[in-house]
C-alpha positions in Angstrom: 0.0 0.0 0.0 1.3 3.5 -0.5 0.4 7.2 -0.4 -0.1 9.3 -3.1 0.7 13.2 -1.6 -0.5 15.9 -3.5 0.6 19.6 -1.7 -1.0 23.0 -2.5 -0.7 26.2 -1.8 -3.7 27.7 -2.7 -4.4 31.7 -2.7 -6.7 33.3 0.1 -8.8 34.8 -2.1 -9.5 31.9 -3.4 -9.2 29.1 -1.0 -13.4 28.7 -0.4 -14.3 28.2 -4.4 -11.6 26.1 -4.8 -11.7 23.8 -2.1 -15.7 23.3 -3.1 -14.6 22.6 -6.0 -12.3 20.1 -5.0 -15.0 18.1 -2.5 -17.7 18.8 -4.9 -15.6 18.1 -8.6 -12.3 17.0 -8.6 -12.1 14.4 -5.7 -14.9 12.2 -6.2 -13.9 12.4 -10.6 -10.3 11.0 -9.1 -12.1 8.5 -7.0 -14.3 7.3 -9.8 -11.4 6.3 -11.4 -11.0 3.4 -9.6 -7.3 3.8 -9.0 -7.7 4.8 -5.1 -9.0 3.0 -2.2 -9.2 6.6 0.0 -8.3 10.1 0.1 -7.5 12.9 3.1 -8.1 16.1 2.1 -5.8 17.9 5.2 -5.1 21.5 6.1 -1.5 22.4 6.8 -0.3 24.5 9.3 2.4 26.2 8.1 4.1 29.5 9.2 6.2 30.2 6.1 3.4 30.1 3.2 1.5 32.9 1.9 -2.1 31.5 1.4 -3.6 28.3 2.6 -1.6 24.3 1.9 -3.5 21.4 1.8 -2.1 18.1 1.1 -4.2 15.4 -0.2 -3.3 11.8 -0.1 -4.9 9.1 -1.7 -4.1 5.4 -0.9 -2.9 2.9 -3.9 -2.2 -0.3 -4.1 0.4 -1.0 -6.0 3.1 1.4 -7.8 1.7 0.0 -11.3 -1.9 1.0 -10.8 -0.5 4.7 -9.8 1.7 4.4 -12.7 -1.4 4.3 -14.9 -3.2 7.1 -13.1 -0.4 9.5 -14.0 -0.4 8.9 -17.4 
């Protein structure tokens, strides 16, 4: 099993529309795929960053099935 991280540092002004859009579009269109078993979608705390980081991880099985996610 492995971990999948995404990290993003995502303007203030836009933080709100795009993390709807992220719960409401792009996550469960990733899920969909089949690829995943699970996903966090996590806040970081961070002191250096302008703007808000998230990091979402997704869970895969294998490297292979990740391998044909990315392409």
């Amino acid at each position: 099993m492995f971990i999948y991280n995404v990290t993003v540092n995502v303007d203030e002004d836009v933080a709100t529309n795009w993390k709807e859009w992220m719960r409401e579009v792009h996550l469960p269109m990733v899920m969909e795929t089949g690829c995943f078993k699970e996903f966090r979608f996590l806040k970081l705390l961070s002191e250096t960053e302008q703007g808000e980081t998230y990091a979402i991880q997704y869970t895969v099985e294998n490297l292979e099935i990740l391998k044909q996610f990315i392409l």
